[in-house]
C-alpha positions in Angstrom: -10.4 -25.5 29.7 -9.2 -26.3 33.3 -8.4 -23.9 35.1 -4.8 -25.4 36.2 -4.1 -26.1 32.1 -5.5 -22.6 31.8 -2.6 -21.4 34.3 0.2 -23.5 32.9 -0.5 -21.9 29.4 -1.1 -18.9 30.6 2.2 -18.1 32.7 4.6 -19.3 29.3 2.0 -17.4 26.5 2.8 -13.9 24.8 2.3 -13.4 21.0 3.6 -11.4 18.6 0.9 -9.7 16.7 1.2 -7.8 13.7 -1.0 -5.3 12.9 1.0 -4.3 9.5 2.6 -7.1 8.2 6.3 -5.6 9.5 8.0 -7.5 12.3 9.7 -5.5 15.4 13.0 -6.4 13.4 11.7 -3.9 10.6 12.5 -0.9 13.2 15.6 0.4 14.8 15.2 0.8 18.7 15.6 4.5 18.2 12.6 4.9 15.7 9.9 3.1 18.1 7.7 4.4 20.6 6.9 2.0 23.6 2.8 2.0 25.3 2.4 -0.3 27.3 -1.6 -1.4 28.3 -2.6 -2.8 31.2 -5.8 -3.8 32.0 -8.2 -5.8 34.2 -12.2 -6.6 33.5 -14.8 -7.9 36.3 -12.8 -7.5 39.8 -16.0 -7.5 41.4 -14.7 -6.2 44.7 -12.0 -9.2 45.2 -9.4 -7.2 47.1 -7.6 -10.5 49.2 -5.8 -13.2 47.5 -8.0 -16.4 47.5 -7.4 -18.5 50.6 -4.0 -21.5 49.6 -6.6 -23.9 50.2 -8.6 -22.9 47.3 -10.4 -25.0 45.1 -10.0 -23.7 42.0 -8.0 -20.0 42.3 -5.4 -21.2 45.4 -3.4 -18.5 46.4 -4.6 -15.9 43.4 -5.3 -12.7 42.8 -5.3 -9.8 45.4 -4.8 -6.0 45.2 -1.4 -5.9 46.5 0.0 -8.5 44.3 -1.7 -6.8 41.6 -0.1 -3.0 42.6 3.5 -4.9 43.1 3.6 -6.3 39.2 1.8 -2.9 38.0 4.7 -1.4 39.7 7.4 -3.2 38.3 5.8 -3.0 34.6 6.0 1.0 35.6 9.6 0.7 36.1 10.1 -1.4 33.4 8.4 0.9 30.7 7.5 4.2 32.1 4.9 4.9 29.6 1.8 2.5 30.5 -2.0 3.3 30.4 -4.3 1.2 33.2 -7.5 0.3 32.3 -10.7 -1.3 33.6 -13.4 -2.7 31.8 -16.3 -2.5 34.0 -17.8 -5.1 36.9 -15.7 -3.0 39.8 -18.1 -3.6 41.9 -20.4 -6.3 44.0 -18.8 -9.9 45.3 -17.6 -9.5 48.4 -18.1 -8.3 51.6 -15.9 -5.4 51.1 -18.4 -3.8 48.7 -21.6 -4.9 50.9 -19.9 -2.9 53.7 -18.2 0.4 52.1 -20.1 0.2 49.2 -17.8 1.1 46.6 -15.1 3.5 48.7 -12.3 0.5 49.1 -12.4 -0.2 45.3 -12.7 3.2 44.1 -9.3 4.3 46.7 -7.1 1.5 45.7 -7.8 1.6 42.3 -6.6 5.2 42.8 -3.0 4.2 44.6 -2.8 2.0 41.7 -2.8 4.8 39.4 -5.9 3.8 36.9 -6.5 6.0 34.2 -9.6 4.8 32.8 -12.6 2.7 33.3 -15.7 1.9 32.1 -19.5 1.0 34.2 -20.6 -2.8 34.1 -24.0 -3.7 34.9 -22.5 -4.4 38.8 -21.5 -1.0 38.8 -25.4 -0.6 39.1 -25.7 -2.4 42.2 -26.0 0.2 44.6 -27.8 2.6 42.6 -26.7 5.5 40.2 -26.5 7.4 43.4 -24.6 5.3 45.2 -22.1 5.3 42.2 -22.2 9.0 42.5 -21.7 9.0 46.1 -18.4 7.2 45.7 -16.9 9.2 42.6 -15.3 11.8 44.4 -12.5 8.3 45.5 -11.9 7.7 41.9 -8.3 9.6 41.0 -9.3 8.2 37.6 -12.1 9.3 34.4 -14.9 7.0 33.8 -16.4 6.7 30.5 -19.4 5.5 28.3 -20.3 6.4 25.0 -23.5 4.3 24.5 -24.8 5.4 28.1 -27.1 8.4 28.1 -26.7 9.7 31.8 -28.1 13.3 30.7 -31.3 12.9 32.6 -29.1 11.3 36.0 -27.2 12.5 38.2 -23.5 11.1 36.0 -24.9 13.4 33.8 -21.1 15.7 33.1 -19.2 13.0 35.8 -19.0 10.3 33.0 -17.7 11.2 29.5 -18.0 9.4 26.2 -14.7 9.3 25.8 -11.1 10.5 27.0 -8.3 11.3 25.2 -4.6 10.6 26.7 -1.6 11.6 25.2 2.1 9.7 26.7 5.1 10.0 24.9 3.9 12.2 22.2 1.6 9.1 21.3 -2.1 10.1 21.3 -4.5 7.5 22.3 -8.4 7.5 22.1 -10.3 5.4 25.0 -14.1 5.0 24.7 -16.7 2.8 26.8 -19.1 0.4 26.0 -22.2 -1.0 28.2 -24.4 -3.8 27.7 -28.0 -3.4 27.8 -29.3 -2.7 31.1 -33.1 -3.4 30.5 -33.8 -7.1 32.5 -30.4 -7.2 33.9 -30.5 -4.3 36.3 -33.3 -3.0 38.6 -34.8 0.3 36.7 -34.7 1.6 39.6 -31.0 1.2 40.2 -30.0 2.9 36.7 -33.2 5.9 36.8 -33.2 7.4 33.6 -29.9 6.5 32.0 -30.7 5.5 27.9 -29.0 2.8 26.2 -28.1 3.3 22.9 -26.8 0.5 20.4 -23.2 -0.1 21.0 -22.2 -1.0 17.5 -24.2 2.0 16.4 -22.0 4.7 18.9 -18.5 2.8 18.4 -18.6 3.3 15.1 -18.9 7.2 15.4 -17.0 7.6 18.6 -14.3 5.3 16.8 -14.6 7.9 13.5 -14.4 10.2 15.7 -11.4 9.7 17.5 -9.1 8.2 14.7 -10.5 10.9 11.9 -11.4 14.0 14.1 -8.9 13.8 16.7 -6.4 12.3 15.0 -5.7 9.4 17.7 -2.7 7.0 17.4 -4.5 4.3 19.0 -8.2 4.1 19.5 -8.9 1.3 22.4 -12.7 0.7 23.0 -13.4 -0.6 27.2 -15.9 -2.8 26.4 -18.3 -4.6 29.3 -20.8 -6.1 26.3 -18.9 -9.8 26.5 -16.9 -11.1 24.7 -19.6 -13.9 22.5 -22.7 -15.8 23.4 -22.3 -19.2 21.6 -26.4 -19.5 22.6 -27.0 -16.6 20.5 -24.2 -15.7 17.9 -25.7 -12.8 17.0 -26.1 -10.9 19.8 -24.4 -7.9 20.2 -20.6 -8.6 21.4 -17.1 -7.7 21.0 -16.0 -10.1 18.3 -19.8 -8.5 16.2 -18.4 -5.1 17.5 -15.0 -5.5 15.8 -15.9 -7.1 12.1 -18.4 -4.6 11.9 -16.8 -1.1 12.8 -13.3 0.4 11.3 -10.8 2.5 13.2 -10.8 0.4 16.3 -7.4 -0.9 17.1 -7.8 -2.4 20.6 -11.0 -3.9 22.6 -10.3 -4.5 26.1 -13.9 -6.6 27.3 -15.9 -7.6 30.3 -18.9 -8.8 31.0 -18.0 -12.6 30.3 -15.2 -13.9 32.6 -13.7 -14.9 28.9 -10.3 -15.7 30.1 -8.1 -15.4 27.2 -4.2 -16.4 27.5 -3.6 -13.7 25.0 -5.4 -10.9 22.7 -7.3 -12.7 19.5 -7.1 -11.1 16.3 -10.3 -10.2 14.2 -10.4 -8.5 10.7 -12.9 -5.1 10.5 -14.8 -3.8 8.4 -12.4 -2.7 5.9 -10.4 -5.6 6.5 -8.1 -4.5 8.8 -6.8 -6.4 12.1 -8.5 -5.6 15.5 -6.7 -7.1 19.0 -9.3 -8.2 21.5 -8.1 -8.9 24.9 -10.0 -10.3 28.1 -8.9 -11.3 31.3 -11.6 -13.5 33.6 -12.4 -12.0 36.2 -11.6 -11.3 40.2 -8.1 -9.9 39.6 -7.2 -13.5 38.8 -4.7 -11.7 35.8 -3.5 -8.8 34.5 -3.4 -8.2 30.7 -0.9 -6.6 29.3 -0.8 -5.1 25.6 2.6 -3.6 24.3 2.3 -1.7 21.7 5.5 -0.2 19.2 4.8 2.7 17.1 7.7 3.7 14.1 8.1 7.3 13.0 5.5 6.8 10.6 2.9 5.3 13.0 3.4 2.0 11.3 1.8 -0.3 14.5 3.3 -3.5 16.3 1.9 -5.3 19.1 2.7 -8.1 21.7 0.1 -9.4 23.9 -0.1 -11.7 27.1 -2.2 -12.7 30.2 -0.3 -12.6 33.4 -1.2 -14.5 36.3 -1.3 -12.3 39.5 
C-alpha cells in the first residue's frame, strides 16, 4: 500500500474487536475496567521528526510529538501500559554518537514500562547494551533469550508481571534468531531457544500459574515471511499456542492500520498489533474487562 493511502486510512481506522462475542453495550460503565496499551516496534534511534520536505514520511514521527499524544492518552485514561517491541536501537546518528544513552533516557521521561531486545539492540555489543541499562527507568524482558552465561544474565527477565487497576497483566519477550543476523561476537554466549516452544510455557505460565488477566507477548520475530510461510512468526506463534491474548511485533516494519485477529490453538481469538517502524505511529489497544473478566477490545494505529 502507499504510504499516503496508508495514512489516510490509518488516521479514520479503529475496530471494535470482540474477544467474547459480547459488545461494550453488554456492560454497564460501572462494571468495566479500562487498560489502555500503547506501544511502538523498530524506532531505531529516530528521535527528530522527518524533515516537511520528506519523500515519503514528511513531517512524521519524533519523540516529542510522540510524548505529547502519550500524554494526553495519560490524561485521558490514567491506566495505560507502554510498550516496546524491540529495534530501539541503530539508524541514526544519535545512536552512532551516544550509543544507546538518548534512547534509553527519553524512553524513560516517556514513562515505558516494558520492552523487549531486537536484533539492533545487538549492535553495539551485549556490553554496550549493558553499559546503557542503568538509563532505562523501564524492565526489559526475553523469555526465549538465554543471557545466563552474559553479562544481562539477572538485568533481563523472562517476564514481568504488572498489576493497574486491580487488573493483572502478564508481559513476556520474544527474539528472533540471532545466528547469521548478528555478529557472534556482538551477542557472546547468549542461547536462543525456540520461540513457539517458550511462549507456550511462559504463556501457561502466566494465565494458569499466575493467574494474569491479560497475557501480552513483545514480540521482535516479524510479523510473516510470505518467502517462507513457515518460518517462525507472530501469526505461526498465535494459531499455535493458547493463553495469549495480545502480540505486540517487530522485526518487520508491518504497518498495520489496526490489530488483526487470529484463532489459537484452542480456537480462541488472539489480537496482533504492529506499528512500522521509526516512531512513524503509535498503537494503541484498549482493553474493557467486566466483573467477571469477560474481555473487549478496541484497536487503532495513530499517526504521530
Amino acid at each position: 500500500m502507499k504510504r499516503r493511502d496508508f495514512i489516510q486510512k490509518t488516521v479514520a481506522s479503529s475496530a471494535l474487536l470482540s474477544l467474547t462475542g459480547l459488545s461494550l453495550s453488554s456492560f454497564k460503565n460501572n462494571d468495566l475496567k479500562h487498560i489502555t496499551i500503547l506501544h511502538t516496534n523498530d524506532v531505531h534511534s529516530y528521535i527528530d521528526p522527518f524533515p516537511a520536505d520528506h519523500p515519503r514520511n514528511p513531517n512524521m514521527g519524533g519523540v516529542a510529538r510522540r510524548a505529547s499524544l502519550i500524554e494526553s492518552i495519560r490524561k485521558e485514561n490514567p491506566n495505560v501500559l507502554l510498550l516496546d517491541a524491540g529495534d530501539i536501537f541503530q539508524g541514526t546518528p544519535y545512536f552512532n554518537y551516544y550509543g544507546g544513552e538518548l534512547e534509553f533516557k527519553l524512553m524513560s521521561m516517556m514513562g515505558y514500562d516494558v520492552a523487549t531486545l531486537g536484533n539492533h539492540d545487538f549492535d553495539n555489543g551485549i556490553d554496550g547494551f549493558y553499559a546503557q541499562l542503568h538509563n532505562a527507568k523501564f524492565d526489559f524482558v526475553s523469555a526465549n533469550y538465554d543471557f545466563k552465561n552474559t553479562i544481562l544474565d539477572g538485568h533481563v527477565k523472562p517476564y514481568k508481571i504488572k498489576t493497574i487497576d486491580g487488573i493483572k497483566i502478564g508481559i513476556f519477550g520474544l527474539g528472533v534468531e540471532l545466528e547469521g543476523l548478528v555478529d557472534k561476537k556482538n551477542y557472546k554466549e547468549t542461547v536462543y531457544n525456540n520461540p513457539i516452544e517458550v511462549a507456550t510455557d511462559m504463556a501457561r505460565i502466566l494465565k494458569q500459574e499466575e493467574k494474569c488477566d491479560l497475557v501480552i507477548c513483545l514480540s521482535h520475530i516479524g510479523f510473516k515471511y510470505k518467502e517462507d510461510p513457515n518460518k517462525v512468526c507472530d501469526i505461526l506463534l498465535a494459531k499455535q499456542t493458547k493463553d495469549i491474548d495480545l502480540i505486540i511485533g517487530g522485526h518487520t516494519h508491518t504497518f498495520l492500520d489496526k490489530p488483526i485477529i487470529e484463532k489459537n490453538s484452542e480456537g480462541k481469538q488472539v489480537l496482533i498489533n504492529q506499528v512500522g517502524c521509526y516512531g512513524l505511529n503509535l498503537g494503541r489497544i484498549d482493553f474493557y474487562l467486566s466483573n467477571d473478566k469477560e474481555l473487549q477490545s478496541q484497536g487503532k494505529s495513530i499517526v504521530v
